[in-house]
C-alpha positions as CSV (number, residue, x, y, z in Angstrom):
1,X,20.9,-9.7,-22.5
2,X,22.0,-8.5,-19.3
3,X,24.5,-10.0,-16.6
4,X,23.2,-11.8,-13.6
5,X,25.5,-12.5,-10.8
6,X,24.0,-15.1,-8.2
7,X,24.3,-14.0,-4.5
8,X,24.9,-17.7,-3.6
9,X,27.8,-18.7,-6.6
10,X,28.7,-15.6,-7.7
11,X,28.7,-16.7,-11.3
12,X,27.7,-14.9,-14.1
13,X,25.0,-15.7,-16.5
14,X,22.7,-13.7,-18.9
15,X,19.4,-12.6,-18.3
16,X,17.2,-12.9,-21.0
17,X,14.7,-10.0,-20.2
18,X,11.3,-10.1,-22.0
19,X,10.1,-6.7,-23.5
20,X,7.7,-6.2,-20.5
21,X,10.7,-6.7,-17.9
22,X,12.4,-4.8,-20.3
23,X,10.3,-1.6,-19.9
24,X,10.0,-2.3,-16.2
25,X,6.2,-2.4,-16.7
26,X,3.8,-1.6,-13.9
27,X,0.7,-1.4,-16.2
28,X,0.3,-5.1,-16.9
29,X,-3.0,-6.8,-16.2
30,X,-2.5,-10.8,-16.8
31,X,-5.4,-12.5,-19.1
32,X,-6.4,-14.7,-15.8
33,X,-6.7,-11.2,-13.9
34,X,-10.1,-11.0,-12.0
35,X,-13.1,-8.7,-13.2
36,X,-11.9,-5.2,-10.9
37,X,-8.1,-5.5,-11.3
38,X,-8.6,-4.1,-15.6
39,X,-7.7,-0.4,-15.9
40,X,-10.6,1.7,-15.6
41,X,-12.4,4.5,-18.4
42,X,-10.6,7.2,-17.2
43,X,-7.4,8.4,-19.0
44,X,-4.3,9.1,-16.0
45,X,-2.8,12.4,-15.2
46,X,0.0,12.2,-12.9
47,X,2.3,15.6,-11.1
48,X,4.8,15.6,-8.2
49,X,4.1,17.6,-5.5
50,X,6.3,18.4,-2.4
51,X,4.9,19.6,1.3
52,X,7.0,20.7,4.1
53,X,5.6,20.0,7.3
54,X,7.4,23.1,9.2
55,X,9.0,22.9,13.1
56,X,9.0,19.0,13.2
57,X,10.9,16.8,15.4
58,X,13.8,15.7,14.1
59,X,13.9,11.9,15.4
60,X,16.8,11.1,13.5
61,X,19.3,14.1,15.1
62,X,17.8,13.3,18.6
63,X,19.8,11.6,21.5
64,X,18.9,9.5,24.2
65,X,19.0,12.5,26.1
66,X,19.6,16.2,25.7
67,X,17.7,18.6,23.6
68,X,14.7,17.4,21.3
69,X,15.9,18.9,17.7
70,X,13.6,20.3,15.2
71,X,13.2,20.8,11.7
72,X,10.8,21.3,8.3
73,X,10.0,17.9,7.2
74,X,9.9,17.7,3.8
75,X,7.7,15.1,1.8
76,X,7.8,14.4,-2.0
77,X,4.3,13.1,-3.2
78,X,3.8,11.5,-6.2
79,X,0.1,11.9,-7.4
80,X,-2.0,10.4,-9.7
81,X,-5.7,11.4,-11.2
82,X,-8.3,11.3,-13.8
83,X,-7.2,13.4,-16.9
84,X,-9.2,14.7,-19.2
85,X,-11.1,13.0,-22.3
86,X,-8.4,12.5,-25.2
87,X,-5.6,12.2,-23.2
88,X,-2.9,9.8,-25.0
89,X,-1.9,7.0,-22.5
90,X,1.7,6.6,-21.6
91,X,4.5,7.9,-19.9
92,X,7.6,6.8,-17.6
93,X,9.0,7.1,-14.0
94,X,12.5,8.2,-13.0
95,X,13.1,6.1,-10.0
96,X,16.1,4.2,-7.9
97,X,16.5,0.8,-7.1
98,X,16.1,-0.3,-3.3
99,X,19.7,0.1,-2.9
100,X,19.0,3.3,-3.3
101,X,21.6,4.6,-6.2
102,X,21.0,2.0,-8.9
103,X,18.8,4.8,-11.6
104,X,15.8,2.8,-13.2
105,X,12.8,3.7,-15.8
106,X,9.5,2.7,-14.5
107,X,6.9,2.3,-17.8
108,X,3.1,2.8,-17.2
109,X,0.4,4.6,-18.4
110,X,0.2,8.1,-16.3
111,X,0.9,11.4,-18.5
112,X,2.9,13.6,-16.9
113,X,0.7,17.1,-15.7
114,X,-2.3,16.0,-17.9
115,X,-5.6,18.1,-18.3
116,X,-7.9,17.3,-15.4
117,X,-10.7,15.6,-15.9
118,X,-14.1,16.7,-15.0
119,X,-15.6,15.6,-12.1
120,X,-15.6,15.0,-8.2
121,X,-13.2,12.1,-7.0
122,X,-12.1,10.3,-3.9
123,X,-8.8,10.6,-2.4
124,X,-6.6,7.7,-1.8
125,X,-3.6,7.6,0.4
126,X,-0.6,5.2,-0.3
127,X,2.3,5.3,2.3
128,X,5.5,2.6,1.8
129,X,7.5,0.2,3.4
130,X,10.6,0.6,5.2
131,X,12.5,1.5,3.3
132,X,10.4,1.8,0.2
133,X,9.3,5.1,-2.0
134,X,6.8,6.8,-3.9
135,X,6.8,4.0,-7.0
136,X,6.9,1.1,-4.6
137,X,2.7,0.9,-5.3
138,X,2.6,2.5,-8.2
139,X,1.1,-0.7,-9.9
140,X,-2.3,0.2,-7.6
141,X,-1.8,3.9,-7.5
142,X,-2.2,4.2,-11.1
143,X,-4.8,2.0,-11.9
144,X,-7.0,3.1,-8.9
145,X,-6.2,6.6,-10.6
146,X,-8.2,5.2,-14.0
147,X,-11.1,4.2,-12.2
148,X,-12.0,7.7,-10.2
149,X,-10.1,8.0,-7.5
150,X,-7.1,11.0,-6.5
151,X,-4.3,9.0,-5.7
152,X,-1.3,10.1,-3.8
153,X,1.6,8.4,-2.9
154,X,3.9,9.9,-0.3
155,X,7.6,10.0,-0.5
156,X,8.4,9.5,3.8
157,X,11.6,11.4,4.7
158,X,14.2,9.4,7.1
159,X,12.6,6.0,5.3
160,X,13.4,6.1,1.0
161,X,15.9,4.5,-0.6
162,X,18.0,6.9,-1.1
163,X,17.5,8.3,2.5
164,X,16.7,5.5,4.8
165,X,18.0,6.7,8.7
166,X,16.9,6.0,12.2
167,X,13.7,3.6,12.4
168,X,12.8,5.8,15.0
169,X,11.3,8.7,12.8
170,X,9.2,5.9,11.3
171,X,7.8,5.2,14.1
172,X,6.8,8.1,14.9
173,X,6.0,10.0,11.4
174,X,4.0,7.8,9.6
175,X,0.5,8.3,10.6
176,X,1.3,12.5,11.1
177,X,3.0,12.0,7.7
178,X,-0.1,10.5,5.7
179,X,-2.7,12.8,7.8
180,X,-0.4,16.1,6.8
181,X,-0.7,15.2,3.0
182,X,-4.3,15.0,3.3
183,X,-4.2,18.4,4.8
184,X,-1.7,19.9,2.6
185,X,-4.5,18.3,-0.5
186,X,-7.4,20.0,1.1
187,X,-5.9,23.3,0.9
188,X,-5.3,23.1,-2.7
189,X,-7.0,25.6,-5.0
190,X,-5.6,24.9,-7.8
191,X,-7.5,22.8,-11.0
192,X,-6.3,19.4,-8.8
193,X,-8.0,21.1,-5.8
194,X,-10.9,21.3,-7.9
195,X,-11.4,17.9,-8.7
196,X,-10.6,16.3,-5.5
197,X,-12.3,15.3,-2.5
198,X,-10.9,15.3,0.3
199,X,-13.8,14.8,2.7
200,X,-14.2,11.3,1.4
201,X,-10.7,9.7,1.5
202,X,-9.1,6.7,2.4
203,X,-5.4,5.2,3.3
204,X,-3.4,2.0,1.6
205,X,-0.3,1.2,3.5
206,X,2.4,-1.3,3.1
207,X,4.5,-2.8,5.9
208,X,5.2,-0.1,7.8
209,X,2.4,2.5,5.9
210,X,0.1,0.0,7.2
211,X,1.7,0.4,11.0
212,X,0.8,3.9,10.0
213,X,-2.7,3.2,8.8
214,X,-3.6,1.2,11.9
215,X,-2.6,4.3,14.3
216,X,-4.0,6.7,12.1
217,X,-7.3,4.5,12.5
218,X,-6.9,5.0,15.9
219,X,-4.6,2.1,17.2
220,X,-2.6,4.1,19.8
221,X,0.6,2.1,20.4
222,X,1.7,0.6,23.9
223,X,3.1,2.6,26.6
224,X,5.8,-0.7,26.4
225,X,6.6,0.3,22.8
226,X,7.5,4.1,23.5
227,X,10.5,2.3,25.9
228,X,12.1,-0.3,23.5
229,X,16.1,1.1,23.0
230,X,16.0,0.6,19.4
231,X,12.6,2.8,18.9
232,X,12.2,6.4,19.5
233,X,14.6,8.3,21.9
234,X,13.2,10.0,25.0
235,X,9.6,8.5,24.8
236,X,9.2,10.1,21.3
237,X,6.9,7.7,20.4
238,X,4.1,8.8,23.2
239,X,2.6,11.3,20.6
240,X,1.0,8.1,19.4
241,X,0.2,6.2,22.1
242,X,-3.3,5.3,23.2
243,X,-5.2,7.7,25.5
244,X,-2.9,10.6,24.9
245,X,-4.3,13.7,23.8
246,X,-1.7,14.2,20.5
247,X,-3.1,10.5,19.6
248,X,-7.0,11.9,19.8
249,X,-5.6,14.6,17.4
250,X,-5.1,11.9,15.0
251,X,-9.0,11.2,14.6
252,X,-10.2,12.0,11.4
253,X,-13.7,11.6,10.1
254,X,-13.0,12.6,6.1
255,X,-10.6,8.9,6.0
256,X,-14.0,6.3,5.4
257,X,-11.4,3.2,4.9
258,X,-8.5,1.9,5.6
259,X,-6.4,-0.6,3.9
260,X,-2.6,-2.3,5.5
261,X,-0.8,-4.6,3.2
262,X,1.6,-6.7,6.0
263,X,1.4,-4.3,8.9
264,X,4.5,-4.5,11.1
265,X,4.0,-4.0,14.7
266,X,1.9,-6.4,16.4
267,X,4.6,-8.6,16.0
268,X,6.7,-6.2,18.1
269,X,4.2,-5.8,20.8
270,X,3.1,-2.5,19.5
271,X,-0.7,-2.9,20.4
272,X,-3.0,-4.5,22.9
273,X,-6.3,-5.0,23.0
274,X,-7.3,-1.4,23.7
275,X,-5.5,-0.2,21.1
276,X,-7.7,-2.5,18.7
277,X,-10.5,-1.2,19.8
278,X,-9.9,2.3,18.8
279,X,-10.5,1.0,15.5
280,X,-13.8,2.1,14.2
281,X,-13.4,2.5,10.6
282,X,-13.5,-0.5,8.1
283,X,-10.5,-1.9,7.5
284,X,-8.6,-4.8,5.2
285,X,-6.0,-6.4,5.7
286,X,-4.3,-8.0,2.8
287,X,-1.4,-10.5,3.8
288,X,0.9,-13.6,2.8
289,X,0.2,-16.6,5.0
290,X,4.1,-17.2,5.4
291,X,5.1,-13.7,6.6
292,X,8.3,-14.0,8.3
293,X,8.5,-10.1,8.4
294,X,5.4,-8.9,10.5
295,X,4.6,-12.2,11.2
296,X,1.5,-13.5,10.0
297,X,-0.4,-14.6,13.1
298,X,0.4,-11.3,14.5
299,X,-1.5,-10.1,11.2
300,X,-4.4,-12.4,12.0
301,X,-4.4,-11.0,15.4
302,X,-5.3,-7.7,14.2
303,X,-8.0,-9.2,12.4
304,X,-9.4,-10.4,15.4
305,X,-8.4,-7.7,17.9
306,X,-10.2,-5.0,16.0
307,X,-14.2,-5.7,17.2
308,X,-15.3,-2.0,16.8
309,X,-15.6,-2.2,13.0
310,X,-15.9,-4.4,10.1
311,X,-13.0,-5.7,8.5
312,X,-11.2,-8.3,5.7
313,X,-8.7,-10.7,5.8
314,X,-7.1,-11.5,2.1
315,X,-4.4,-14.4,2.6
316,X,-2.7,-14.9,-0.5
317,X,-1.5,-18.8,0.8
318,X,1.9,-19.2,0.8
319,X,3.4,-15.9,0.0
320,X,5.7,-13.9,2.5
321,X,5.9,-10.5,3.4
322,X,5.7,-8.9,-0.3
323,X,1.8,-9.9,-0.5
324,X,0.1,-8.1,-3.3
325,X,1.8,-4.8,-2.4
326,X,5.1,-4.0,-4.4
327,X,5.5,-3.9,-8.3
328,X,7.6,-6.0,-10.1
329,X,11.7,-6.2,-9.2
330,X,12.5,-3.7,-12.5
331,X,15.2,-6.2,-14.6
332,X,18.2,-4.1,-13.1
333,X,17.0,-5.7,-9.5
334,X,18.2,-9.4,-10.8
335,X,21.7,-8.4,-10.6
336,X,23.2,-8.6,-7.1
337,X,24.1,-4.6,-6.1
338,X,27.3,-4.2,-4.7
339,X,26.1,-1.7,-2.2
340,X,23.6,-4.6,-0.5
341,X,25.8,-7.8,-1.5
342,X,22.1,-9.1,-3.0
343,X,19.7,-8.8,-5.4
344,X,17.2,-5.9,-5.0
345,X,14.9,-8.6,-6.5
346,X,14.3,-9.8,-3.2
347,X,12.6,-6.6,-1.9
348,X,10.3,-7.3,-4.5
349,X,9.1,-10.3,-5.6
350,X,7.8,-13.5,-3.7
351,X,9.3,-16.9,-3.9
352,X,6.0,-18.5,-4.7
353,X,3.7,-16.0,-6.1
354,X,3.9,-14.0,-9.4
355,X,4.0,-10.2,-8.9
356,X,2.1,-9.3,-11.5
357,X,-0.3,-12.0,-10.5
358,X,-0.9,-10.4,-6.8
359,X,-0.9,-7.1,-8.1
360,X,-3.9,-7.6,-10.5
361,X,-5.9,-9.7,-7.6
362,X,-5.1,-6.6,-5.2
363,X,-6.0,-4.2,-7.5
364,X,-9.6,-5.9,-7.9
365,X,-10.0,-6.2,-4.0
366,X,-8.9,-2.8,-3.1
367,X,-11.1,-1.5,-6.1
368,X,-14.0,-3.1,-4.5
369,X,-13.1,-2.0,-0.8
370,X,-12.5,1.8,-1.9
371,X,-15.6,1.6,-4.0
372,X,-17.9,0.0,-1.6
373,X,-16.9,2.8,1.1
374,X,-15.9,6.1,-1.2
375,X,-18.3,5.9,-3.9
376,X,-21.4,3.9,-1.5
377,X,-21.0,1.0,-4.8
378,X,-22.6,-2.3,-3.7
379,X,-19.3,-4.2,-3.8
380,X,-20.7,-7.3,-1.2
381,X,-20.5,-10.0,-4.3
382,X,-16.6,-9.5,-4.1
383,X,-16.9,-10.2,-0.1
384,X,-19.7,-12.7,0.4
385,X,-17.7,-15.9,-0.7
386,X,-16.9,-19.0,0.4
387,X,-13.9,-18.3,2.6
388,X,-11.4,-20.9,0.7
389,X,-11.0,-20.3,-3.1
390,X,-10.3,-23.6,-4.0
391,X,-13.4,-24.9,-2.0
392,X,-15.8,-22.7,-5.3
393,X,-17.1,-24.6,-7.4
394,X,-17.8,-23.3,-11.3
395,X,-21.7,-24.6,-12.4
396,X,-23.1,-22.1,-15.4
397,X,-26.4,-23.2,-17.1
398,X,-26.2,-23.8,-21.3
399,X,-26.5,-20.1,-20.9
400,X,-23.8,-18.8,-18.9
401,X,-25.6,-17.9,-16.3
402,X,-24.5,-19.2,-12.7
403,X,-26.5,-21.9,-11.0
404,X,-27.7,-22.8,-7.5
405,X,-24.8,-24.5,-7.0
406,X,-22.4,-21.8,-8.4
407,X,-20.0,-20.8,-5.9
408,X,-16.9,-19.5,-7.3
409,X,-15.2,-16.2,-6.2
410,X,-17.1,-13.2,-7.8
411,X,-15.1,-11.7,-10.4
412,X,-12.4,-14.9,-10.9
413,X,-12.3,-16.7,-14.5
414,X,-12.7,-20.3,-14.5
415,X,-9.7,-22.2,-12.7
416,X,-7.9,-18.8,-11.7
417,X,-9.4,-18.7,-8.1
418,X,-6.4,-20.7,-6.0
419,X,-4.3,-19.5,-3.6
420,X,-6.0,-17.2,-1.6
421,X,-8.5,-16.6,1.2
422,X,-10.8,-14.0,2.4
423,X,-12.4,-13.9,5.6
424,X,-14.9,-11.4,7.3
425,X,-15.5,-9.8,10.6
426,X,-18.6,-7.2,11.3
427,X,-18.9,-5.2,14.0
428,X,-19.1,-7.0,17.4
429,X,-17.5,-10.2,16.0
């Protein structure tokens, strides 16, 4: 049992923790999970790597005026891949809490610097919140790792836990951050090198990774954002800013997809309508219908700003801003941290929606998205539904085979499919 002290009261109770909180579990795949969200054939290697993007600017140690410091920007990168045939699932995460001191053990089933496998694979991008870190996904990262794919998950300096500093460098290093990674991958020569590729890759961003994603798609920002007092000093922030040439330097034809969990931004007045149009890759956007955060019509308006490509909504119905993105609060979350004065919990979980539960159904989308545009897999069953889950109705034949009138999500068991919504945009639309 473990002590719980309510924010609200302030009085103590126990916890009774179940042996998956316990473990702090991200490997867990509910029986109700749909068909693509189950761990894939492919035993998981996992290694942590760290680039240093040299001569940088230093956001954080820059003033409102004066000189424009520099520095090596370090970036910590947890990755995960297919290991070889006989590898012996399990292994564990050192990690913080979001307040950023409280030490945790994550529990999953990655092997620390596993055999390769053989093979050619995909690389996948995953970029945090703010503030968030490496393990914040890790629930996706790893299982996308079982099914084929190079995963990495980036570590973004000025914007972890343990080093969260002016919002400033977020705004300006995220999209130069995730396209760094993918160059610092490339170069590799090593056996992960070998295995990797990096000319078929895609990005998965939360909250602020998916502000990121969007400008790394080619959503330049506003010159209006570049001038807010609480962004980036001395029109930092211009280096991504539509119709400059260091945004054009951002276009990058080896990313084939593009997926944003809550994207912040366009609640802030960060894009416009030719920003959207930069975008010309396929995108989803996976988001909770109640998003207080980035605001969920400001989500919906990326949906329908972005006209140059096709693109997905997923709207997990009354859910905030954690939608499908972060794992489980770990059990030392439900305590109230004296550090914050509440429970990490809350950066977490979803007042309406079970963690696990969004996990597994993000883990089947983004399985379907990645495959449908890295590995060219006919994934349009998963896509092509009725738009309303609840609206599918289940009609098999005495031999469970689907019927004319058989409209239920692709994938979902019987009675599982509640909850959410998926629309589509093609090109044009």
């Amino acid at each position: 049992m473990k002590p719980y002290k309510t924010a609200v009261t302030g009085v103590a109770f126990a916890l009774l923790a179940s042996p998956v909180q316990a473990e702090n579990r991200i490997d867990v795949i509910r029986p109700d999970a749909p068909d693509l969200a189950a761990y894939g054939d492919y035993p998981v290697g996992v290694r942590e790597m760290t680039f240093t993007n040299p001569d940088q600017v230093d956001v954080v140690n820059t003033g409102a005026d004066g000189e424009i410091a520099r520095y090596n920007r370090p970036l910590t990168v947890e990755i995960w891949y297919p290991a070889a045939d006989g590898t012996t699932p399990g292994g564990s995460y050192e990690t913080v809490l979001r307040d950023g001191e409280t030490a945790v053990k994550l529990t999953g089933r990655a092997v620390r610097d596993a055999k390769v496998a053989d093979g050619f694979y995909p690389l996948v991008i995953v970029s945090h919140g703010y503030p968030g870190n490496r393990w914040l996904m890790s629930p996706l990262a790893e299982n996308i790792a079982s099914k084929g794919y190079v995963v990495a998950s980036i570590d973004h300096t000025d914007s972890t836990y343990s080093d969260q500093a002016a919002f400033g460098s977020t705004l300006v290093n995220r999209p130069w951050d995730q396209r760094f990674v993918i160059d610092q991958l490339a170069a590799l020569k090593d056996d992960l090198g070998a295995i990797m590729d990096a000319q078929n890759a895609a990005v998965v961003g939360y909250s602020m990774g998916g502000y990121g994603a969007l400008i790394y798609a080619g959503a330049g920002v506003t010159q209006a954002s570049t001038e807010y007092e609480w962004g980036a000093p001395q029109g930092l922030l211009e280096r991504n800013m539509m119709g400059t040439q260091s945004h054009a330097e951002l276009s990058d034809d080896r990313v084939k997809a593009f997926v944003a969990f809550g994207p912040w931004g366009n609640n802030a007045g960060f894009w416009d309508e030719r920003g959207f149009a930069g975008v010309g890759v396929p995108l989803m956007l996976i988001a909770g219908e109640v998003d207080d955060v980035s605001i969920y019509d400001a989500i919906r308006g990326i949906f329908d700003g972005t006209v140059n490509t096709t693109r997905h909504l997923l709207t997990f119905e009354n859910a905030n801003h954690n939608a499908g993105a972060p794992m489980p609060s770990p059990v030392e979350g439900y305590s109230v941290s004296e550090t914050l004065g509440w429970a990490p919990f809350e950066h977490y979980a979803d007042a309406v929606w079970d963690n696990v539960r969004m996990n597994n159904i993000s883990q089947h989308f983004v399985t379907a998205f990645l495959d449908q545009h890295l590995k060219r897999e006919d994934r349009t069953a998963y896509f092509d539904v009725v738009p309303t889950a609840a609206g599918g109705i289940w009609d098999l034949d005495d031999a469970g085979r689907p019927t004319q009138v058989h409209t239920y999500w692709e994938g979902f068991p019987n009675r599982s499919a509640h909850g959410l919504r998926i629309e589509t945009k093609t090109k044009g639309e």
